[in-house]
C-alpha positions as CSV (number, residue, x, y, z in Angstrom):
1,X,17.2,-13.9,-1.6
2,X,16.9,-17.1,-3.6
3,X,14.5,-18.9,-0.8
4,X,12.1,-21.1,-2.9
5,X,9.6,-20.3,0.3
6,X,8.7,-18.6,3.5
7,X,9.8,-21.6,5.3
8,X,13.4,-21.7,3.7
9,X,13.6,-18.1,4.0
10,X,13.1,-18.1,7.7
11,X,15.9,-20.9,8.2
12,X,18.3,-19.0,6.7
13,X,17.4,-15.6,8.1
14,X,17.7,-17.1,11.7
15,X,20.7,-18.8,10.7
16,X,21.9,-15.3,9.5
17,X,21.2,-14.3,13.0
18,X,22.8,-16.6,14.8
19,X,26.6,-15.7,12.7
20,X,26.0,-12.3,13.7
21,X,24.2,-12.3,16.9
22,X,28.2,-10.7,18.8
23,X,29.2,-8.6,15.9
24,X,29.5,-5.0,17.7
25,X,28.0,-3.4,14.7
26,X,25.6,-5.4,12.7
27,X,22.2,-6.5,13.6
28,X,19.6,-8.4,11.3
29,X,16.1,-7.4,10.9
30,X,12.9,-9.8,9.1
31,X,11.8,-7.5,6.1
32,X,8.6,-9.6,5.4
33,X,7.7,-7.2,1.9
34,X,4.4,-5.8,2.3
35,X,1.1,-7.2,3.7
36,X,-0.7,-8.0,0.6
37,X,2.6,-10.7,-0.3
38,X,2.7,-12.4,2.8
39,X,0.1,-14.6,4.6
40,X,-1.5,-14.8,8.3
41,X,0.2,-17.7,9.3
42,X,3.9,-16.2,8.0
43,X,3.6,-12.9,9.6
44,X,2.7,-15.1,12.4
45,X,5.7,-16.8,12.6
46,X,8.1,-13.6,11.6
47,X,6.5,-11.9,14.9
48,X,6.9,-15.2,17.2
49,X,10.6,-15.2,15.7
50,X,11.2,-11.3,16.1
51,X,10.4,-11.7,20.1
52,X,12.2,-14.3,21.1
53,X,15.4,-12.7,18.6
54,X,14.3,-8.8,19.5
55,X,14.9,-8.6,16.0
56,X,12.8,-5.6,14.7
57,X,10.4,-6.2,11.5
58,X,10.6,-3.4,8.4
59,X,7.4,-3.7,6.4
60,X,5.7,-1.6,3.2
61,X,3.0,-0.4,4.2
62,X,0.0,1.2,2.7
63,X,2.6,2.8,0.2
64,X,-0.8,3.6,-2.7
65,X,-4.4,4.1,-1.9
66,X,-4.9,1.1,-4.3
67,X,-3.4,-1.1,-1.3
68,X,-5.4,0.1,1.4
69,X,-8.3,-0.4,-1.5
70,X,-7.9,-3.7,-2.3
71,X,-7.5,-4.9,1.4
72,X,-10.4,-3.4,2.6
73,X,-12.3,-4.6,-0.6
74,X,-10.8,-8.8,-0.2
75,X,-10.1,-8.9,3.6
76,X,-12.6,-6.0,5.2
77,X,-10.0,-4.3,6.9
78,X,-7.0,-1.5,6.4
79,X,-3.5,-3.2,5.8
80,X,-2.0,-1.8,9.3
81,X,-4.9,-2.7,11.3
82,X,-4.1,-6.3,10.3
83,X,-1.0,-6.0,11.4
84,X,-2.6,-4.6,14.6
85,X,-4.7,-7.9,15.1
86,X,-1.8,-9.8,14.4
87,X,0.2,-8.3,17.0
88,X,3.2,-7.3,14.8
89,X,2.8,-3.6,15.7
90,X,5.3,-2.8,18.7
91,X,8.5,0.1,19.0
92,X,10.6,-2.7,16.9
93,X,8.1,-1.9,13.8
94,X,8.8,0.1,11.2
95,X,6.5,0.9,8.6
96,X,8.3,2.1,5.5
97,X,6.0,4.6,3.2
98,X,2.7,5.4,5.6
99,X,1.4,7.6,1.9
100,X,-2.5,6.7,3.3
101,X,-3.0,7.8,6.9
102,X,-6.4,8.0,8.4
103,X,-7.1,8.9,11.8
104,X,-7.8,5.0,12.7
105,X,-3.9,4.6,11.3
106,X,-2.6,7.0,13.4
107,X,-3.8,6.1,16.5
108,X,-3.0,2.4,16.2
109,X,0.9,4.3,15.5
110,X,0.8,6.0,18.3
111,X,-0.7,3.1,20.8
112,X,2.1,0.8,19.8
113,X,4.9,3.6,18.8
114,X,6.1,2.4,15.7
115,X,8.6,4.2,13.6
116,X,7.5,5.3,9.7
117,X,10.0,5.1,7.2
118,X,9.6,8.5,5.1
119,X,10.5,7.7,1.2
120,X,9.6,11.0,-0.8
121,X,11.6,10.4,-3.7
122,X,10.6,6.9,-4.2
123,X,6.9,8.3,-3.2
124,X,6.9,10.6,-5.9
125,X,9.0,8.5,-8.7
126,X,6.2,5.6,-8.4
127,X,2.9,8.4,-7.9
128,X,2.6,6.3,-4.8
129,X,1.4,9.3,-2.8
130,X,2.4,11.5,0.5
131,X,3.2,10.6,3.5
132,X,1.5,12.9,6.1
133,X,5.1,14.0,7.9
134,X,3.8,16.7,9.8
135,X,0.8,15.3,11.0
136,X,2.7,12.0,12.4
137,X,5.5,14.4,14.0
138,X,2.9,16.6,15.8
139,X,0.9,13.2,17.0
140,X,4.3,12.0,18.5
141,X,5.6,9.6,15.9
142,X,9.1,8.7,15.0
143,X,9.2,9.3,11.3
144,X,12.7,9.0,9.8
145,X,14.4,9.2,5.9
146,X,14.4,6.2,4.0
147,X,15.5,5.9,0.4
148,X,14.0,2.6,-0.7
149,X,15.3,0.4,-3.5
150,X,17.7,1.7,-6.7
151,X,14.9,0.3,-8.6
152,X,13.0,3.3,-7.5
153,X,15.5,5.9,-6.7
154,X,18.2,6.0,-8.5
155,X,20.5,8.1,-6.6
156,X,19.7,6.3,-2.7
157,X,21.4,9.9,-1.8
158,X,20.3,10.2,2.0
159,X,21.1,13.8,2.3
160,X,19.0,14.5,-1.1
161,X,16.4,12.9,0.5
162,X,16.0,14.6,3.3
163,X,15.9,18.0,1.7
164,X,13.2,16.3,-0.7
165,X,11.2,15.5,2.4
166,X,11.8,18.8,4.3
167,X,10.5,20.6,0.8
168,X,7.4,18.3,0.1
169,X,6.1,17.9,3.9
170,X,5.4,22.0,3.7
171,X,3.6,21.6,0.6
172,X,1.6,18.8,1.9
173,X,1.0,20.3,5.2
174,X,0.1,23.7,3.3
175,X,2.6,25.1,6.1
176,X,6.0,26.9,4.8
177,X,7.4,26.2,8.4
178,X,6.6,22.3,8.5
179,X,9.4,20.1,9.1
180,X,12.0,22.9,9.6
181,X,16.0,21.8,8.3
182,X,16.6,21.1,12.1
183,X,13.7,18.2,12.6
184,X,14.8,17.1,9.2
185,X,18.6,16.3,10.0
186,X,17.0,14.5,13.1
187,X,14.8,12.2,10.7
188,X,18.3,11.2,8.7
189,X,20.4,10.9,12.0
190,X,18.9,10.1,15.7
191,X,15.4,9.2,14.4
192,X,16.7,6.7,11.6
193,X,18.8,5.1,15.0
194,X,15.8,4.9,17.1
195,X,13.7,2.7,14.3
196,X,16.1,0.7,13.9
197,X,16.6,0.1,17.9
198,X,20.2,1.6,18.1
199,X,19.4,5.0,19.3
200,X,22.1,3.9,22.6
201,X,24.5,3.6,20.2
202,X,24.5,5.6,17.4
203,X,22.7,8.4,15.6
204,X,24.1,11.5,18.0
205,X,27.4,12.6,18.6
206,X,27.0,11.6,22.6
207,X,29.6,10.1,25.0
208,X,29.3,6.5,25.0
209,X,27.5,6.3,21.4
210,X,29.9,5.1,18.5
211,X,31.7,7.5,17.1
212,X,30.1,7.5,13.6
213,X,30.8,10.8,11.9
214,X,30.4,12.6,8.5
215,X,32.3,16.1,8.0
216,X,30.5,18.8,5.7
217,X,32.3,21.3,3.6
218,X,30.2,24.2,3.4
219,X,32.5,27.0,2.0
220,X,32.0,26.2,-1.9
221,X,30.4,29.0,-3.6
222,X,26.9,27.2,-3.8
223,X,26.8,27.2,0.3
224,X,27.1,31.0,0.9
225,X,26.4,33.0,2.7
226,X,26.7,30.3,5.7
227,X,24.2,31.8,8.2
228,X,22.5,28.6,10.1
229,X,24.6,25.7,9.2
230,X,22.2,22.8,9.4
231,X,19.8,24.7,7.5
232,X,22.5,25.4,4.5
233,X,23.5,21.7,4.6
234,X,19.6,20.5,4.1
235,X,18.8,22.9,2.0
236,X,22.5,24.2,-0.1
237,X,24.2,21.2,0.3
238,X,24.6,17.8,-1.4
239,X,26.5,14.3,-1.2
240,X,29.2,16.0,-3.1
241,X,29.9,18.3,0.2
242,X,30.7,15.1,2.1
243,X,34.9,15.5,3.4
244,X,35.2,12.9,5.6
245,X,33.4,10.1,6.8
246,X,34.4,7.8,10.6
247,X,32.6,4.9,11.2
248,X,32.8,3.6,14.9
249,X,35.6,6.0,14.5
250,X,37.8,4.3,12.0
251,X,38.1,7.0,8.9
252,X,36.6,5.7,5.9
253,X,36.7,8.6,3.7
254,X,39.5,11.3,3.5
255,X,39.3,14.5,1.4
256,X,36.2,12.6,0.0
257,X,38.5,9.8,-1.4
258,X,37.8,6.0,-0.2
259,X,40.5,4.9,2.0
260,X,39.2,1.3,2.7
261,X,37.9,0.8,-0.5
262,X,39.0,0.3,-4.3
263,X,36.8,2.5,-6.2
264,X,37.7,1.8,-9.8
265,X,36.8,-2.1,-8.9
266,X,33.6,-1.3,-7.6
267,X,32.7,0.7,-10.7
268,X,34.1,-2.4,-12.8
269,X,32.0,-4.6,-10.8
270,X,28.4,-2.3,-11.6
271,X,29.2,-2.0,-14.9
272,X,29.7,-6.0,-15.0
273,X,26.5,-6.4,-13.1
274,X,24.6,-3.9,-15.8
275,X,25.9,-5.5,-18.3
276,X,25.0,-8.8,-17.2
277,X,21.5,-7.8,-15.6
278,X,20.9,-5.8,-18.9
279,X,21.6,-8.4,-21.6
280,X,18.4,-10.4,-19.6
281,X,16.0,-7.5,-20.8
């Protein structure tokens, strides 16, 4: 943000790297925005940079048809098979959206096993299209819950989102047992770790792994009968059922009350920003 260029950009996203390279629990990414925005020669460098950092890359891809269209129309190829012949494809690559999926797509996925970043509310907010989640799950891909940008979901409510998906991927597949509330928890927990290359350390409660925990409360009204609890939560539940929240095991929420934070100040300091990003209009 605020880079008058690629070049610029890069400095300070390496820079960036560099400050953070020991923190125990943040780790920095190139989010290059989508291929029709960014040249040969930049993706280029982001994937030079990326191996010699093992920094992963997080990409839009072939989010609307009209995309894929116009690439095949002005450079006589699909978006992701250009990534392909740029060598950007690899297990660090995460390709965020995946709506257009032909069998060519899929099998360039699979051959490099990148990760798709599943965005159904965005998808459908935007007419973008559907992501193929049953498909890419039965060909062996990693496809977990992504939320995109507030500018195109309002809510960025993770656990929304993944009933969203589970609901949409069985009327896509035409299949009232595609993505089950089981495979769908996976997507927002282990399968979100393993795109982003921290599967070792977080996205499972396992001994050894961080211990990063959120606490349900499922005996509301709205969540009974409890009879399969994962299956309630995806399907009953909402952010609203969140008790408790540890991250790396230090408590950051408490009978659904901020303990770290000052919540009345961050309000204040929206309202500030929509007041200030409003009166631009």
């Amino acid at each position: 943000p605020g880079s008058r260029g690629a070049e610029e950009a890069l400095r300070k996203a390496v820079a960036l790297f560099d400050d953070l390279k020991h923190h125990p629990r943040l780790s920095i990414a190139f989010g290059p925005h989508a291929p029709y925005s960014i040249s040969d020669g930049n993706l280029e460098s982001i994937r030079t940079l990326s191996a010699e950092m093992d920094a992963g890359i997080h990409m839009h891809v072939h989010e609307t048809a009209y995309e894929v269209q116009e690439a095949i129309r002005t450079q006589r190829e699909r978006p992701l098979a250009r990534l392909a012949r740029l060598q950007l494809l690899g297990p660090r690559f995460q390709a965020v959206h995946m709506t257009q999926v032909n069998d060519e797509d899929m099998a360039l996925l699979v051959e490099h096993n990148c990760s798709v970043i599943h965005c159904p509310e965005s998808n459908l907010k935007l007419a973008s299209g559907f992501c193929p989640v049953e498909r890419l799950w039965e060909a062996g891909v990693n496809v977990a819950i992504g939320t995109d940008g507030a500018a195109s979901n309002n809510n960025l409510d993770l656990l929304g989102e993944t009933r969203t998906a589970a609901l949409l991927a069985k009327a896509v597949a035409g299949s009232a047992t595609a993505l089950d509330a089981h495979r769908a928890l996976r997507m927002a927990t282990l399968n979100g770790a393993r795109a982003l290359g921290l599967e070792d350390h977080t996205g499972s409660l396992e001994i050894g792994k961080f211990a990063d925990i959120a606490a349900f409360d499922l005996s509301r009204l709205a969540q009974q009968p409890v009879y399969d609890p994962v299956s309630q939560l995806i399907y009953s539940g909402g952010r609203d059922c969140v008790r408790h929240v540890w991250v790396g095991g230090k408590q950051l929420l408490k009978d659904r009350q901020l303990v770290r934070m000052d919540e009345q100040r961050i309000i204040a300091t929206a309202q500030e920003w929509g007041a200030k990003i409003g009166a631009k209009r």
